[in-house]
Legacy VTK file of the C-alpha trace (Angstrom):
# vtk DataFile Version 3.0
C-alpha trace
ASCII
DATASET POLYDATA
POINTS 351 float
0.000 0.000 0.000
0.813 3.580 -0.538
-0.147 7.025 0.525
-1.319 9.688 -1.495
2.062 11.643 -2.508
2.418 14.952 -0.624
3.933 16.750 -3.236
0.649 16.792 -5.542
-0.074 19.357 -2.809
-4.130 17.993 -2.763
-6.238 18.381 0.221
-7.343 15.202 -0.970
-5.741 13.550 1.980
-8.029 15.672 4.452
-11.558 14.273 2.313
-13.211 17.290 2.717
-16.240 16.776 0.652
-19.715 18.410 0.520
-22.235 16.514 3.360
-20.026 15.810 5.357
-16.576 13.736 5.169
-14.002 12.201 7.685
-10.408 13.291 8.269
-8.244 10.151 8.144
-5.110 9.050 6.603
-5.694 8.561 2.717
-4.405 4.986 2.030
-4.332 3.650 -1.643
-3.680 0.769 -3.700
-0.122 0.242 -5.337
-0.069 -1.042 -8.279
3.609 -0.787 -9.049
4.256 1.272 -12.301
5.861 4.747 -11.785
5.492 6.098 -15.362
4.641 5.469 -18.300
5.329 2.339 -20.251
7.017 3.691 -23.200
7.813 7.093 -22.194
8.144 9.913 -24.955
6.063 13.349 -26.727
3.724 11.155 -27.070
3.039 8.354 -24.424
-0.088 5.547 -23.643
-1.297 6.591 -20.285
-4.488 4.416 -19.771
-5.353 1.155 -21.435
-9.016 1.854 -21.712
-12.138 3.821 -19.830
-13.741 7.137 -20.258
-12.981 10.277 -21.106
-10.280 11.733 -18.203
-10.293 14.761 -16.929
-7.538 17.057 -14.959
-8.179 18.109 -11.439
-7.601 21.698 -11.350
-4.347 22.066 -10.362
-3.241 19.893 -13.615
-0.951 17.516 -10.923
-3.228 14.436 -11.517
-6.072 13.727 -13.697
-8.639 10.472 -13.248
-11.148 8.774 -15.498
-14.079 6.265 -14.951
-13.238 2.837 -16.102
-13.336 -0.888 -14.793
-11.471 -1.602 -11.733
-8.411 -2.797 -11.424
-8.134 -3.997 -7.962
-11.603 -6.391 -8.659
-12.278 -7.920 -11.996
-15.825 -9.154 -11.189
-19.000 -7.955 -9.868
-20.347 -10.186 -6.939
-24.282 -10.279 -8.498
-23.436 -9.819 -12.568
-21.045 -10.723 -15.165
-19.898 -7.250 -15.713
-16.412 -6.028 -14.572
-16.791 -3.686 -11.820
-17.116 0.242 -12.129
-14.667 2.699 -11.106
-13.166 5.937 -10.811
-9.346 6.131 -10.935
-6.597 8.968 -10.255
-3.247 9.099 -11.924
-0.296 11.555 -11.761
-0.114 14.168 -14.467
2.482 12.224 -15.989
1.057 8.805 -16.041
1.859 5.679 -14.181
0.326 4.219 -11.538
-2.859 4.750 -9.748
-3.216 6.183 -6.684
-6.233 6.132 -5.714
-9.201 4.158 -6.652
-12.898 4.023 -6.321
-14.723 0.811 -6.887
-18.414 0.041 -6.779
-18.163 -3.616 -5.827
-21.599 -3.312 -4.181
-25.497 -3.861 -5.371
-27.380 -1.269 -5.830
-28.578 0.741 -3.282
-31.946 1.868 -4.933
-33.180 -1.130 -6.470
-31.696 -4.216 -4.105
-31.999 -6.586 -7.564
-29.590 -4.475 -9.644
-26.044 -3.878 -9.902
-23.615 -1.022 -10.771
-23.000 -1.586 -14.725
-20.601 1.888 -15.297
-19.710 5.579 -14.397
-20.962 7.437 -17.874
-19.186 10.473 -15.810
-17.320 11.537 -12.939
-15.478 14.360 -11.089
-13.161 14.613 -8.761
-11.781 18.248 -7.381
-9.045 19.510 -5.097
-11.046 19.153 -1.668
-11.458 15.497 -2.427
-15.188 15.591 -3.335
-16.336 13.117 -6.155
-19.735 13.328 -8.236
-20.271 10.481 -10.425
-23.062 9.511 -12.285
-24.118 5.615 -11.950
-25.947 3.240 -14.426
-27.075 0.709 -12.661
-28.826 -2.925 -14.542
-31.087 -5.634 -13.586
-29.581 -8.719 -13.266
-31.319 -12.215 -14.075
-29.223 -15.273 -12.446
-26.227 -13.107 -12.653
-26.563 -11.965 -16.532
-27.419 -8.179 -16.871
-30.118 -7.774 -19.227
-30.460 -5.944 -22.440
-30.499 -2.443 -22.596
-32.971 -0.394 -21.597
-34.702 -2.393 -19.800
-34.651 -2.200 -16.178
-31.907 0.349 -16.428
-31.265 3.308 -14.069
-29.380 6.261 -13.837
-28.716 8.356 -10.922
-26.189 11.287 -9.731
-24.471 10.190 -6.550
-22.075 12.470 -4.118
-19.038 11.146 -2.127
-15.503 11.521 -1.486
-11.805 10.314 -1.794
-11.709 8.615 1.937
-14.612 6.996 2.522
-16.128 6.716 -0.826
-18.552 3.687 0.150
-19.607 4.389 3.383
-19.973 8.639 2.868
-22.550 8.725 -0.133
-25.184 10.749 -1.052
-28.335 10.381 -3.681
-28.488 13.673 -5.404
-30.594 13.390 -8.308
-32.069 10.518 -10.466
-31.578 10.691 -13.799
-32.233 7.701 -16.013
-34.961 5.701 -15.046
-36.667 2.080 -16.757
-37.005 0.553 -13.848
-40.341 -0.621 -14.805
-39.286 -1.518 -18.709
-41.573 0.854 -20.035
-39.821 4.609 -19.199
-41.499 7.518 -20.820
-39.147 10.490 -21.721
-40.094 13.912 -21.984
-38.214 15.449 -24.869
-36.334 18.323 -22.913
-35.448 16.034 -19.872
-32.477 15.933 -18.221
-31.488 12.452 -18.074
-27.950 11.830 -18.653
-24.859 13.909 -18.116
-20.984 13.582 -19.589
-17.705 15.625 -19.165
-18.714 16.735 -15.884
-16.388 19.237 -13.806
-16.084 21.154 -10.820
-16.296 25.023 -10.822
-17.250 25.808 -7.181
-17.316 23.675 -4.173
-20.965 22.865 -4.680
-21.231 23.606 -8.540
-20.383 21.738 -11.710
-21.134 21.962 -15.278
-21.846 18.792 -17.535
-23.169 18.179 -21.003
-26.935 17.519 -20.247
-28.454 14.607 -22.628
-32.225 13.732 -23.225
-31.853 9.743 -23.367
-34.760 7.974 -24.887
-35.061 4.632 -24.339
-36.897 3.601 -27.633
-35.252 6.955 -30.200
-32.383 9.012 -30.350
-30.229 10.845 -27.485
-30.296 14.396 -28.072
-27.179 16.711 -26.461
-29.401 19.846 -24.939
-26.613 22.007 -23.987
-23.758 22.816 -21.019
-25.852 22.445 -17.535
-25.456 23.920 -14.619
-25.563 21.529 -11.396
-25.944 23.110 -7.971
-25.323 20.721 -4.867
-27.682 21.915 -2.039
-27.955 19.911 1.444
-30.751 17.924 -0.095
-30.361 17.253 -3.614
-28.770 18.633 -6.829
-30.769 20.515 -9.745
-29.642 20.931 -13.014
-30.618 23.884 -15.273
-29.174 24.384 -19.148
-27.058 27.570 -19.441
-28.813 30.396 -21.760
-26.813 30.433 -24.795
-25.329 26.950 -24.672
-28.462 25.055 -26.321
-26.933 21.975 -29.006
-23.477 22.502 -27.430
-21.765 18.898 -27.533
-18.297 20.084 -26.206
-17.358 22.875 -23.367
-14.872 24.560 -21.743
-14.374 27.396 -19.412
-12.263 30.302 -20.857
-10.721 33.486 -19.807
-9.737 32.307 -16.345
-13.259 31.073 -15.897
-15.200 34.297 -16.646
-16.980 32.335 -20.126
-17.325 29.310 -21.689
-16.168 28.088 -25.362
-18.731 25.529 -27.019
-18.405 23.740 -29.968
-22.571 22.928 -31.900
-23.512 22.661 -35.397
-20.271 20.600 -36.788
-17.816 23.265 -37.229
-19.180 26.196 -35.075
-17.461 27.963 -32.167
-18.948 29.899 -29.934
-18.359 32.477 -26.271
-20.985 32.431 -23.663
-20.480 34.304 -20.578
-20.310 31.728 -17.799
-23.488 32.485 -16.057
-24.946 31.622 -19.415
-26.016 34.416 -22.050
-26.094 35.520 -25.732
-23.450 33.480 -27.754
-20.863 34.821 -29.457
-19.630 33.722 -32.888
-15.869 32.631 -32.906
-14.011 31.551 -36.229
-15.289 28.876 -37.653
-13.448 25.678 -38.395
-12.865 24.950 -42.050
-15.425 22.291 -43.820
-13.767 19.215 -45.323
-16.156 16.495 -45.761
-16.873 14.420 -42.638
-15.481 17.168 -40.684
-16.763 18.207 -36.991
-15.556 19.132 -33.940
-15.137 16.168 -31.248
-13.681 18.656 -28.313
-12.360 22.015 -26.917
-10.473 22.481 -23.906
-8.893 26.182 -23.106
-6.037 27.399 -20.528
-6.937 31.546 -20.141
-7.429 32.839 -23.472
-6.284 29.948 -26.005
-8.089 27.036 -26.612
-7.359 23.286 -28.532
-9.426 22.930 -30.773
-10.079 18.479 -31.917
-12.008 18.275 -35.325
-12.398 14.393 -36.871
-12.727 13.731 -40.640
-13.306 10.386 -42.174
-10.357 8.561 -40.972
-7.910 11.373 -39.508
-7.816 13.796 -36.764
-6.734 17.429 -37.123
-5.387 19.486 -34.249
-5.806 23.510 -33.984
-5.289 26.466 -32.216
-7.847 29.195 -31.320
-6.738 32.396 -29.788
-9.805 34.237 -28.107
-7.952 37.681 -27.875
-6.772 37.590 -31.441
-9.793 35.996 -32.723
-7.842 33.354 -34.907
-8.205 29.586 -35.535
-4.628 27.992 -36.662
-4.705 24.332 -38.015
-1.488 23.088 -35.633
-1.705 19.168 -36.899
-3.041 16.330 -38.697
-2.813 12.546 -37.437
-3.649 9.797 -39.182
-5.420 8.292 -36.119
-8.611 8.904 -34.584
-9.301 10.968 -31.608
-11.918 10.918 -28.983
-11.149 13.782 -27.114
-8.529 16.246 -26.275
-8.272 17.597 -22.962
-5.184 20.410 -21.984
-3.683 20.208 -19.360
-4.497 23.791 -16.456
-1.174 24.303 -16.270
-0.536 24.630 -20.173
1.526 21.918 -20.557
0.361 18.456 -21.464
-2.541 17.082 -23.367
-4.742 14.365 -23.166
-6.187 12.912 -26.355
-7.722 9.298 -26.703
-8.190 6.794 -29.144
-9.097 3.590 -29.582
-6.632 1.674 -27.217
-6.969 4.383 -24.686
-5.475 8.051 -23.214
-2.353 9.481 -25.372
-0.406 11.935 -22.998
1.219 14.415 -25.380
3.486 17.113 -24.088
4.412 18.701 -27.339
1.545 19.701 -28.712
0.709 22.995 -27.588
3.483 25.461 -28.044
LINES 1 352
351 0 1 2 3 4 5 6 7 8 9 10 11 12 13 14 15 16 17 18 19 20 21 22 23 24 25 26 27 28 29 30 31 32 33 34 35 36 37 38 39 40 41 42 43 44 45 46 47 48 49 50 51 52 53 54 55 56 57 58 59 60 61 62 63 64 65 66 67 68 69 70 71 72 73 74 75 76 77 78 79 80 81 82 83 84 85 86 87 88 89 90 91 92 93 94 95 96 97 98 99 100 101 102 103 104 105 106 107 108 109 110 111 112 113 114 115 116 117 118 119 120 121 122 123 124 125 126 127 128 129 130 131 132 133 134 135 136 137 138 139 140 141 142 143 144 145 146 147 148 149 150 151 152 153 154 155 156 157 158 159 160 161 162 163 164 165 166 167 168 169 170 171 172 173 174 175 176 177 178 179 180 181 182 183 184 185 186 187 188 189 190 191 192 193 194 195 196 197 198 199 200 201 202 203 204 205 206 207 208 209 210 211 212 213 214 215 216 217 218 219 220 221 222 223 224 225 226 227 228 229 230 231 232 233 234 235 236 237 238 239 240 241 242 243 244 245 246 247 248 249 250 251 252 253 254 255 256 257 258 259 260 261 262 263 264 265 266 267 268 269 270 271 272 273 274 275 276 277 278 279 280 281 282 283 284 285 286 287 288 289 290 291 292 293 294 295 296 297 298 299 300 301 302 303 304 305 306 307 308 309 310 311 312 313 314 315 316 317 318 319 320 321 322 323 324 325 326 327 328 329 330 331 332 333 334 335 336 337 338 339 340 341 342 343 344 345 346 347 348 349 350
């Protein structure tokens, strides 16, 4: 075993989270690497899960994926869900939350995933579980029987100190009805106050299409969470905050960018990216007033540059791979772009 490494500087080890927390010794799983593999420009970081995401202070960033410590799920034949943190360089994991248990809601079903998670400086976590009916330990086919909620907890006790906050997704029955504006799904969630986040809001239907419905606001209150979509950010299916939080950069309609003030407000066109056919933007991620810019197109990924103060979009490079996401690094440095095989740490790519 290992302790959380006191030079990330986190208050992670005092697991100050929202609802109440404990103060004890933070105590994590070794797992033995220190670094990456192959180390390089350009070097494998994670062999598979979601989407990561950097804590604020860029020293660590964590992703949902299964967990590594358990490969099974005591009531289903699903690997077990977690949320993992690694240090801003790669390597091992030090620190790991694992949902090993049946759900809490519905005592039948078990945890199938984390579509999202965050995890911020205090030590606070918000995740969002989907949870699936199991039938003599074989999950069942999608949608039916499937939930969704938001759940609140922390980096010390994550089991035993966790709150409902909202439910989301909900077939328990096998026969959900969806309203088409609701609020039923959230990704690329993040902190931006001790009690606020923002997250992509999705309408998922269980018998038609998902539809993105813009950047949401989610405000942690003693009782529950409520989530509200940000004027201006309608359609958006990537964010970021901007300008040393004071806006947000969204990426809708293909190949548009856009500024909204981050309270939400009238957008503002930014430059365009250029068409090319199957070309649209997969993410944005901005440090102040520059943003990375990740556009796919048929088989190929191309990399660019948007300056907010000049007002110009730069093509920086092409790969001949295909990108998930790109997410820089708060501290400028290092960037975080997945494909197929998992997260691709990259510390040459912004200048």
């Amino acid at each position: 075993m290992a302790r959380y490494p006191r030079s990330l500087g986190l208050a992670l080890l005092l697991g100050v989270a929202a609802g109440g927390c404990h103060a004890a010794p933070f105590v994590l799983d070794d797992y033995g690497a220190a670094g990456p593999q192959i180390p390089g420009a350009e070097a494998r970081v994670t062999a598979s899960g979601s989407t990561p995401e950097w804590l604020a202070a860029g020293d660590a960033f964590y992703y949902a994926g299964p967990c590594l410590s358990r490969t099974k799920s005591p009531r289903a034949s699903t690997p077990v869900a977690s949320v993992d943190l690694v240090p801003a360089a790669g390597g091992s994991v030090i620190w790991e939350r694992c949902e090993d248990r049946i759900s809490l809601t519905f005592p039948l079903d078990s945890a199938a995933f984390f579509p999202a998670a965050a995890v911020n400086g205090d030590g606070a976590v918000v995740y969002v579980e989907a949870d699936k009916r199991a039938f003599q330990g074989v999950a069942l086919v999608d949608p039916v029987f499937e939930h969704t909620e938001l759940w609140l907890s922390d980096t010390v006790e994550s089991l035993r100190n966790r709150r409902h906050l909202m439910t989301l997704y909900n077939d328990n029955n096998g026969a959900a009805t969806v309203g088409p504006a609701v609020i039923n799904w959230f990704t690329t969630m993040r902190w931006t106050t001790s009690t606020t986040l923002l997250a992509i809001a999705i309408n998922a239907r269980p018998m038609g299409d998902d539809s993105t419905l813009g950047v949401a606001r989610i405000a942690i209150t003693d009782a529950r969470a409520t989530a509200t979509i940000l004027p201006g950010t309608e359609r958006a299916t990537a964010y970021s905050t901007a300008r040393n939080g004071s806006s947000l950069v969204i990426a809708r309609d293909l190949l548009g960018l856009f500024s909204v003030p981050a309270a939400g407000g009238a957008a503002s066109a930014l430059p365009t990216v250029p068409a090319a056919q199957g070309r649209h933007i997969v993410d944005v991620s901005c440090v102040a007033d520059r943003c990375l810019v990740l556009t796919v197109e048929m088989s190929q990924s191309t990399f660019w540059r948007l300056d907010l103060t000049a007002n110009t979009l730069v093509q920086m490079r092409r790969d001949g791979r295909v990108y998930q996401y790109a997410r820089w690094s708060p501290t400028g440095g290092a960037v975080l772009a997945g494909e197929s095989d998992g997260a691709h740490l990259f510390t040459d790519l912004m200048p």
